[in-house]
Rosetta silent file (secondary structure, phi, psi, omega in degrees, C-alpha in Angstrom):
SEQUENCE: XXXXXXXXXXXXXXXXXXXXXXXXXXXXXXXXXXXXXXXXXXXXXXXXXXXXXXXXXXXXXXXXXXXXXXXXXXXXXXXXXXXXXXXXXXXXXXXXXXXXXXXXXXXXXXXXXXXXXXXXXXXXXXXXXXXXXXXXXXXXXXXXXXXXXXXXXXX
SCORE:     score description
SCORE:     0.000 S_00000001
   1 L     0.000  127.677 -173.724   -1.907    7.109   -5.642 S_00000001
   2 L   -78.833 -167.957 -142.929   -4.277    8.555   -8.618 S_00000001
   3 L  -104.047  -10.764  155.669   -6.332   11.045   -7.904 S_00000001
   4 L   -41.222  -39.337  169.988   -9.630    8.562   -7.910 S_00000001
   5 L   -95.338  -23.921  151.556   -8.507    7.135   -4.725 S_00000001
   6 H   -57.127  -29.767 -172.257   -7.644   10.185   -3.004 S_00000001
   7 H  -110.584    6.577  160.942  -11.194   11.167   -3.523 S_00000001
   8 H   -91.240  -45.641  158.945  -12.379    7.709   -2.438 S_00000001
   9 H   -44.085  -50.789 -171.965  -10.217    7.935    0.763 S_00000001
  10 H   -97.503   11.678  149.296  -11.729   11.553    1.645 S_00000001
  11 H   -95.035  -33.603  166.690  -15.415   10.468    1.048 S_00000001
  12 H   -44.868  -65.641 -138.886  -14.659    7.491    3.275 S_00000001
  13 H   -76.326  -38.177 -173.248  -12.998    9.734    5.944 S_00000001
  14 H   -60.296  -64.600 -171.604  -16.010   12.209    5.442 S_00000001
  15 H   -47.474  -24.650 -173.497  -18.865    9.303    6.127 S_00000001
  16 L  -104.201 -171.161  170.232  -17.067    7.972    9.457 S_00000001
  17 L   -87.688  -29.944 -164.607  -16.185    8.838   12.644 S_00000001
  18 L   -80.272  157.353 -172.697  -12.516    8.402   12.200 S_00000001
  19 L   -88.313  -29.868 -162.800  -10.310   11.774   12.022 S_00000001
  20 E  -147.103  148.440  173.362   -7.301   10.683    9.730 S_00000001
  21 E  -142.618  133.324  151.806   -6.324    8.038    7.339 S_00000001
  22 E  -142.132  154.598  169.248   -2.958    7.649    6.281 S_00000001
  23 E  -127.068  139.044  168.991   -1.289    5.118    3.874 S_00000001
  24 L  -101.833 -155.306  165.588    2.045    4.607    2.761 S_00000001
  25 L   158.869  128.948  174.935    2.615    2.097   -0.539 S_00000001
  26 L    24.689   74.428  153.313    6.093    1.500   -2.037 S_00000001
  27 L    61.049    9.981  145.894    7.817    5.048   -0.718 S_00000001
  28 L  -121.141  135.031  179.910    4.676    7.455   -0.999 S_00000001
  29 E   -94.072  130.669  159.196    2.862    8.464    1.812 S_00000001
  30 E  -149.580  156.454 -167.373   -0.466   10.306    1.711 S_00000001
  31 E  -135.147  127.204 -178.081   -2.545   11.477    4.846 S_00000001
  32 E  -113.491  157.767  179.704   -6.305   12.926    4.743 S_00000001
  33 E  -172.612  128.737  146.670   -7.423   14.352    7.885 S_00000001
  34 E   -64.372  133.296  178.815  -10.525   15.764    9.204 S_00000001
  35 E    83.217  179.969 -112.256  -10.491   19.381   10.447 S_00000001
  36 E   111.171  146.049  153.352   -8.206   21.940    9.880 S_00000001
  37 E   -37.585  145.017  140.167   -8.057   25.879    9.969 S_00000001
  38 L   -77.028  158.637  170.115  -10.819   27.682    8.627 S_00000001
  39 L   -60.809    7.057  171.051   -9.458   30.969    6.349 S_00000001
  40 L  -103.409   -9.899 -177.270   -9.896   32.860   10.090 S_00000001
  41 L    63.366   65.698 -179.833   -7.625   30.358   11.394 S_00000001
  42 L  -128.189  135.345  179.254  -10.415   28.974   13.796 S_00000001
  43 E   -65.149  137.640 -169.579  -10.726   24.895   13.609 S_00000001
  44 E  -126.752  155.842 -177.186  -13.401   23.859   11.216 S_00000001
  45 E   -89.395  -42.167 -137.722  -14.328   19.799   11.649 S_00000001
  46 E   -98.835   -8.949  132.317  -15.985   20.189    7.932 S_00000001
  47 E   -16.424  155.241  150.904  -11.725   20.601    6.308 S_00000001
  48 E  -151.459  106.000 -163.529  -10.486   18.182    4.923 S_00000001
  49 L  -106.096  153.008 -179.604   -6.827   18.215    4.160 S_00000001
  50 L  -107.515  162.298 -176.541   -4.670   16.005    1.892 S_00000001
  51 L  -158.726  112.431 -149.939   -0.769   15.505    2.479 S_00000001
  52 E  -138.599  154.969  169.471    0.920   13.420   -0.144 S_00000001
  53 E  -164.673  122.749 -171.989    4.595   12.981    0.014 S_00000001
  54 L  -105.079 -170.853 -135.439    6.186   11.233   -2.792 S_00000001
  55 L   -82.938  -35.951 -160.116    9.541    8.416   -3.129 S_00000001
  56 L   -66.356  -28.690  171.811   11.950   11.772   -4.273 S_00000001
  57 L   -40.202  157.099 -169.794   11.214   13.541   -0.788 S_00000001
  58 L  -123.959   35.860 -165.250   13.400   13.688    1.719 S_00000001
  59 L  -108.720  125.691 -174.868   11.276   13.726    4.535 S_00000001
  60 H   -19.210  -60.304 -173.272   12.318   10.654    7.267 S_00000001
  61 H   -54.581  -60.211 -159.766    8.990    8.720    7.546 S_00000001
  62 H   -65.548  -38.223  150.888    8.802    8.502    3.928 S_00000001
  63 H   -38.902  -44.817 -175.803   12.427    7.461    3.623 S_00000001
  64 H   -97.305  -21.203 -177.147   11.888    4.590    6.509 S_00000001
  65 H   -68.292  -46.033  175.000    8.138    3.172    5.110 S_00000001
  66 H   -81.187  -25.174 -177.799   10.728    2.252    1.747 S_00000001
  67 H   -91.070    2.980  165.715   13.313    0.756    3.353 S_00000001
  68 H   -77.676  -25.053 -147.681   11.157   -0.814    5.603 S_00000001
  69 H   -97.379  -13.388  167.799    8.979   -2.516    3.040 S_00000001
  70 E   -99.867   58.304 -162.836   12.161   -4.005    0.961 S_00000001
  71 L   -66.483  101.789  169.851   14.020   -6.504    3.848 S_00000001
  72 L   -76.505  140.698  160.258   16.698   -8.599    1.744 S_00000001
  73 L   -75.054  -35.882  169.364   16.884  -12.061    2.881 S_00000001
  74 L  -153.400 -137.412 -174.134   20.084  -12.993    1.533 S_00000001
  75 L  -108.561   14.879 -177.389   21.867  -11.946   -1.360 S_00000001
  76 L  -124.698  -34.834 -123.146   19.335  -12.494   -4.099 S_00000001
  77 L  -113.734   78.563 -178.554   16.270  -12.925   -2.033 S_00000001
  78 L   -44.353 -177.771  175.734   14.077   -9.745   -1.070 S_00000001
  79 L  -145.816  105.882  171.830   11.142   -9.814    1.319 S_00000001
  80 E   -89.170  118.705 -167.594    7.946   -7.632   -0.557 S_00000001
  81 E  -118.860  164.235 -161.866    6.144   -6.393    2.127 S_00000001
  82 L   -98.751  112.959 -172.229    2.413   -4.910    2.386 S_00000001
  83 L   -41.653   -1.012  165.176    2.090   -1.250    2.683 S_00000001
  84 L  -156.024  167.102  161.412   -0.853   -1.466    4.364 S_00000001
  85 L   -46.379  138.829  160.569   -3.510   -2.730    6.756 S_00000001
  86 E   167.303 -130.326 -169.675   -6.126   -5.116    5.049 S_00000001
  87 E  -142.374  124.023 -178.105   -7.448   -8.492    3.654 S_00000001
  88 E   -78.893  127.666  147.547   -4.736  -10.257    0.850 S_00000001
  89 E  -128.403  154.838  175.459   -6.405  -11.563   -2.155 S_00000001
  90 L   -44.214  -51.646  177.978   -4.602  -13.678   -4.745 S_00000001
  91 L  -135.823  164.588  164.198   -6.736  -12.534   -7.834 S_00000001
  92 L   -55.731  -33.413  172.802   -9.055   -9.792   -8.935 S_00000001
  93 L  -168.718  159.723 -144.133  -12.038  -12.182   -8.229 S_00000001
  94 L   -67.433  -19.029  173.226  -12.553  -15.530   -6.334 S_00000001
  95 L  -101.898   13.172  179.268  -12.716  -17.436  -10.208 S_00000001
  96 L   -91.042 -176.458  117.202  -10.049  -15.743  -11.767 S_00000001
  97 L   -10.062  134.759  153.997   -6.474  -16.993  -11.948 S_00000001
  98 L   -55.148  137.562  153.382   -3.840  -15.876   -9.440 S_00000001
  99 L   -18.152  -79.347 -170.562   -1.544  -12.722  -10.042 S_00000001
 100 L  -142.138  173.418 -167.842    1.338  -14.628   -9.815 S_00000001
 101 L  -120.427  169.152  152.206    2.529  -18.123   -8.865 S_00000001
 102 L   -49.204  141.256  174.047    5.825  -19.804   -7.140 S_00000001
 103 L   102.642  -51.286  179.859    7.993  -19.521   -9.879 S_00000001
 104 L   -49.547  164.836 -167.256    6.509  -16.700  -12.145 S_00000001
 105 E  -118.919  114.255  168.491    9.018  -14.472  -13.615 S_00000001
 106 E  -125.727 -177.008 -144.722    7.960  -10.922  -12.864 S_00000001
 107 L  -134.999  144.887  144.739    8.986   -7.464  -14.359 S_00000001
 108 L   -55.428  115.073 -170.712    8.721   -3.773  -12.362 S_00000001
 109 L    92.052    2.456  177.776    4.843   -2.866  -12.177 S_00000001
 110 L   -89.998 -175.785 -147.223    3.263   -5.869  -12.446 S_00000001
 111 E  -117.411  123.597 -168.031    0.738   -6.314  -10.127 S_00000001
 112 E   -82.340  -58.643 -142.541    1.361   -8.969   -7.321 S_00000001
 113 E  -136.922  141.626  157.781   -1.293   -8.723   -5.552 S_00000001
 114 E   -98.656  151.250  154.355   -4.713   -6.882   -4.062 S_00000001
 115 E  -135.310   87.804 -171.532   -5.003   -5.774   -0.546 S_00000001
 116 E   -58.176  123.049  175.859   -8.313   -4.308    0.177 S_00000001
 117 E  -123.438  122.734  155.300   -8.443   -1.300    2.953 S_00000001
 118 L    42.421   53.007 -165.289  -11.666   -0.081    3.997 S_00000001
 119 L    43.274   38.993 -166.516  -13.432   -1.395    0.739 S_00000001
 120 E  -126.671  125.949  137.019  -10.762    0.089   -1.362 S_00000001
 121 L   -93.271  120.614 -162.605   -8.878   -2.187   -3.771 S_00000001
 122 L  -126.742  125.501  148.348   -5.445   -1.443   -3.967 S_00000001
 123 E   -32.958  107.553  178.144   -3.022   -3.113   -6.163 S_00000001
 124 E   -92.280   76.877 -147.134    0.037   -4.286   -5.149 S_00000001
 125 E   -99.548  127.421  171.888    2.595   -3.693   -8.071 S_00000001
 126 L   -32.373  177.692  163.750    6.250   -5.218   -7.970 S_00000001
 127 L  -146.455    1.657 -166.301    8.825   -2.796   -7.442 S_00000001
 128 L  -135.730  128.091  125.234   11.876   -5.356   -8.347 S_00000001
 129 L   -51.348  144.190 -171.680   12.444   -8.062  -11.303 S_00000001
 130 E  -179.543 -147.751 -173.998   12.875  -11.479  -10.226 S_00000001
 131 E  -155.174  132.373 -167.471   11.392  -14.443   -9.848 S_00000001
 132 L   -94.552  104.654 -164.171    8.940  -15.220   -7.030 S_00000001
 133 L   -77.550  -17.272  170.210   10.130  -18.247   -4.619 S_00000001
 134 E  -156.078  153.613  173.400    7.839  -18.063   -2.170 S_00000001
 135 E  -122.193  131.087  166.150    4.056  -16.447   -1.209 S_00000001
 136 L   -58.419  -18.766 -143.221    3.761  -15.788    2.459 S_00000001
 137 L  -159.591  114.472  143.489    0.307  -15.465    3.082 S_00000001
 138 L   -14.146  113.297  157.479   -3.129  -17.429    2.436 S_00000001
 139 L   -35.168  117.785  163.674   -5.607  -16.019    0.150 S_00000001
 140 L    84.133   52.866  158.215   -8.754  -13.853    1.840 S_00000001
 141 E  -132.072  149.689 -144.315   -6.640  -13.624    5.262 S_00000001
 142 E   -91.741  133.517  148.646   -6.359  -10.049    6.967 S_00000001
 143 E   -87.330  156.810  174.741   -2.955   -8.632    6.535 S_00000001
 144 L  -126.409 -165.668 -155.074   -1.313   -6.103    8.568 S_00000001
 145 L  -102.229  106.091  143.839    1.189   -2.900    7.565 S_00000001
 146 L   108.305   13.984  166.513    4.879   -3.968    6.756 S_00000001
 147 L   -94.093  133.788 -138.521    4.021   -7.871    6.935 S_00000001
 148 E   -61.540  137.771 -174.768    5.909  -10.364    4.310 S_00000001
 149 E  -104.395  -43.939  172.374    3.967  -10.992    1.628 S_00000001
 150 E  -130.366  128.639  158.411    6.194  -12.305   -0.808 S_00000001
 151 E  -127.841  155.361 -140.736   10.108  -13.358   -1.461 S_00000001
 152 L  -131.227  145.633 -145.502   11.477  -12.555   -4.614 S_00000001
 153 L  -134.111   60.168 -179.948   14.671  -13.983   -6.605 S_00000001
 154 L   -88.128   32.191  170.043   16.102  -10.677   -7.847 S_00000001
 155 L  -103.722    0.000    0.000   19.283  -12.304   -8.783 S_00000001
């Protein structure tokens, strides 16, 4: 996650009510949270801490969010699934072209998909070559965190 959306996540998180946000996406986790020590160690509400933990860590959570989000279906046939709560869209805007199609041949990093969290567009970038045999999911319909989005032909 660049560092543009980290500071779009912690002006959201500032603006609301809610205490914490966390997101995972393909094997990095990051967690903002309101409140925190002060440098007296007395809880200040007005903290704001970041927690990033990226795919080389060895920490459990981070470990089970990737192998959760890559289910093979058989022996070719992956399941891509979406790292987070939100709304799927197809394309970058309602006249453009889709990402990708039934069929398309795609490469590690292209970009499947958006899934919009909390008026954040986040990209949804391959993580496998293949070839995409089936899309799961309806254009502008709310998604939730680890459900199939796509399967993928990585044989």
């Amino acid at each position: 996650m660049n560092e543009d959306k980290i500071k779009q996540l912690i002006k959201i998180l500032e603006e609301s009510d809610i205490g914490e946000i966390e997101l995972s996406s393909w094997g990095r986790k990051i967690r903002v949270s309101k409140g925190g020590l002060n440098s007296n160690g007395v809880a200040d509400s007005n903290v704001v801490r970041v927690v990033s933990e990226n795919k080389g860590s060895t920490s459990p959570d981070v470990e089970a969010d990737r192998t959760s989000a890559e289910q093979p279906v058989d022996d070719n046939h992956i399941e891509i699934k979406s790292p987070m709560v939100g709304t799927y869209y197809a394309a970058s805007d309602p006249n453009a072209e889709p990402f990708i199609k039934v069929g398309d041949r795609v490469k590690e990093g292209d970009v499947l998909c958006i899934v919009e969290a909390m008026k954040l567009m986040n990209e949804i970038e391959s993580e496998y070559s293949g070839v995409i045999v089936k899309i799961l999911i309806e254009n502008s319909k709310p998604v939730q965190y680890n459900e199939p989005l796509f399967l993928i032909d990585v044989g």
